[in-house]
C-alpha positions in Angstrom: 89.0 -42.8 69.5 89.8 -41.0 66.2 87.4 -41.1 63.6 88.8 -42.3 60.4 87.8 -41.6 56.6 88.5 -41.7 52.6 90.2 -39.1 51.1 88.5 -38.9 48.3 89.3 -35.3 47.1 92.7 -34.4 48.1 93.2 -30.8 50.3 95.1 -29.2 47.6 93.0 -28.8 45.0 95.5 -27.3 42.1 95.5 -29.1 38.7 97.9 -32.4 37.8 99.7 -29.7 35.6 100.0 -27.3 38.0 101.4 -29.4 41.0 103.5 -31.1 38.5 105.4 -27.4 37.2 105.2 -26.2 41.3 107.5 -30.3 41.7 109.4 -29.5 38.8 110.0 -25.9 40.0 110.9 -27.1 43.5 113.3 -29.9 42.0 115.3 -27.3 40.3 115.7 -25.4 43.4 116.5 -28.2 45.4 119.1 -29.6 42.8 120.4 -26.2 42.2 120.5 -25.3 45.9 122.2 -28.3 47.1 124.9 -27.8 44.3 125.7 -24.3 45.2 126.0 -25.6 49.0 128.7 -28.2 47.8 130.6 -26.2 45.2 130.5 -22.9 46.3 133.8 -21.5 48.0 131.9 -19.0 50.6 130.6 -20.9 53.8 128.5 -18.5 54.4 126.6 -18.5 50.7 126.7 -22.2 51.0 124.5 -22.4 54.5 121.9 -20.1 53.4 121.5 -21.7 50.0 121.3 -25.2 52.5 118.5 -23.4 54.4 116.8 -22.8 50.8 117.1 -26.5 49.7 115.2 -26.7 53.3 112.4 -24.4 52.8 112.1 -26.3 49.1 111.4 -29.3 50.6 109.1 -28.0 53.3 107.1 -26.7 50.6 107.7 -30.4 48.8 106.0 -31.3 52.2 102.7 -28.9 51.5 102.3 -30.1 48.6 102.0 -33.9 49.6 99.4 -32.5 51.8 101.5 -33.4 54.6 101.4 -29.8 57.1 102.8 -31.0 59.5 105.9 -32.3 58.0 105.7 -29.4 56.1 106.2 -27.3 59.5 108.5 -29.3 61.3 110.7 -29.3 58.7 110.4 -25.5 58.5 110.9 -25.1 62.6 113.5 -27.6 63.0 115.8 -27.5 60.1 115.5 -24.1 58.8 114.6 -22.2 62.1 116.9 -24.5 64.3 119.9 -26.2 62.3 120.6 -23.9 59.8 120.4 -21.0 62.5 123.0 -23.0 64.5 125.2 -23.6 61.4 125.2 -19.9 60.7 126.0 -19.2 64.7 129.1 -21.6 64.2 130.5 -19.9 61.3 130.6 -16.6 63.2 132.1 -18.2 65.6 134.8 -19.6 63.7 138.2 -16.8 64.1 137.9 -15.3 60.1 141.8 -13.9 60.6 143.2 -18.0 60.6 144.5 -18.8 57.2 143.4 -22.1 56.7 145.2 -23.9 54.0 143.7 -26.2 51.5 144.5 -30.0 50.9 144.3 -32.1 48.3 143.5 -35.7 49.1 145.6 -38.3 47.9 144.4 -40.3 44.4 144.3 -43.4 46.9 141.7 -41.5 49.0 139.8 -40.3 46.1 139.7 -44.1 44.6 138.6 -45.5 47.9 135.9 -42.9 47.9 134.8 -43.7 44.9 134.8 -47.5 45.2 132.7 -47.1 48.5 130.2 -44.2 47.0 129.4 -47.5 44.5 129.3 -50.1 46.9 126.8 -47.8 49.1 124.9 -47.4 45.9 124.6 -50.6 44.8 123.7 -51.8 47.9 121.3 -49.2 48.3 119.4 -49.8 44.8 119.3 -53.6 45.6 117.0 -52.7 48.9 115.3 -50.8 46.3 114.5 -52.7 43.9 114.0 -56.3 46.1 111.5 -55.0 49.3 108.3 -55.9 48.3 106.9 -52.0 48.7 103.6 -52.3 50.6 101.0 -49.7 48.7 99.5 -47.7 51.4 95.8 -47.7 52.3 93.5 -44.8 51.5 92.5 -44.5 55.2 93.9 -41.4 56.9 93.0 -40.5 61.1 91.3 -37.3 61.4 94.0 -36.3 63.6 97.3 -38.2 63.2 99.2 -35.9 65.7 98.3 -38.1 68.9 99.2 -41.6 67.1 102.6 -39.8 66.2 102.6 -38.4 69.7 101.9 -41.6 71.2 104.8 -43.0 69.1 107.2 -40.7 69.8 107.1 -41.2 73.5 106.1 -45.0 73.5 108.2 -47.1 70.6 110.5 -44.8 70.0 111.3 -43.0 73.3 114.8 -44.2 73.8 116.0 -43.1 70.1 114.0 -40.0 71.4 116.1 -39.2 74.1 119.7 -40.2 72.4 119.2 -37.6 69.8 118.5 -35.1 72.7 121.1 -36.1 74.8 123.3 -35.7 71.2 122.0 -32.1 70.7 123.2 -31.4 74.0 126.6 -32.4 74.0 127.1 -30.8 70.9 125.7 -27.7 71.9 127.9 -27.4 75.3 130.9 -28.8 73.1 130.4 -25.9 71.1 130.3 -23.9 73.6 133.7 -25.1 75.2 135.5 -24.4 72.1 134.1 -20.9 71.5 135.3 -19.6 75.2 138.5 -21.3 74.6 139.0 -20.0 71.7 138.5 -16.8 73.2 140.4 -17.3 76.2 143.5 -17.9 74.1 142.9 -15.1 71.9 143.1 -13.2 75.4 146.3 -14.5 76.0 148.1 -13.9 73.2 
């Protein structure tokens, strides 16, 4: 059974001021990063900055004192997705002029109308759950509750998100060979 304890002084042990200028810096990045992914015209500028907006909040993670978030988040979304998304832009044929389209107003207005109704709907779950304050009671080791998790209440969401991966993956796959194959042909 894991022993369990009050944190009384956290593992970080930087000042308020300093953790709050570390946020603050980390914000920026993340606000900056994620603005550069969305506006900037190069695919290839726009996934790296996504794999620094990443790393930003992996290191939001270490500074919550939550490692192991901290390093999933580092393994899985900056060593794994990000990695992928760069592999599928070098896969994609550079020499196909792809042209740009404008969406209709009517697009843009429906767009708009649902980003609201998502929002509003959004800040009313917000602002009407009753938000439960968590206790100060932390397991030594948390990794074999979330392990136990994982693979008990949560197996079948488990293995649909794997099973989702892998399709991709071997769809990915299909369309990069026949993409080459037809590039043979020609």
């Amino acid at each position: 059974m894991a022993k369990t304890f009050i944190v009384r002084n956290p593992v970080m042990t930087l000042s308020e001021t300093t953790q709050t200028l570390i946020t603050t810096i980390l914000d920026f990045l993340i606000l900056g990063g994620a603005l550069g992914v969305i506006l900037l015209p190069s695919i290839v500028y726009a996934a790296f900055l996504l794999g620094a907006v990443l790393s930003s909040v992996a290191f939001l993670y270490v500074l919550l004192n939550a490692d192991f978030l901290a390093a999933a988040q580092l393994l899985i979304y900056v060593g794994a997705i990000n990695i992928l998304i760069l592999f599928a832009i070098m896969l994609v044929n550079p020499q196909k002029d792809f042209q740009a389209t404008r969406p209709s107003e009517w697009s843009q207005y429906g767009a708009a109308g649902i980003s609201v109704l998502l929002g509003t709907a959004v800040s009313q779950v917000i602002f009407q759950t009753p938000w439960v304050t968590p206790s100060l009671r932390i397991e030594a080791n948390p990794l074999p509750i979330l392990g136990g998790h994982l693979f008990s209440d949560f197996l079948l969401p488990f293995e649909l998100i794997s099973v989702l991966l892998l399709v991709a993956l071997i769809g990915a796959i299909v369309l990069a060979r026949r993409e080459t194959s037809m590039g043979d042909t020609q």
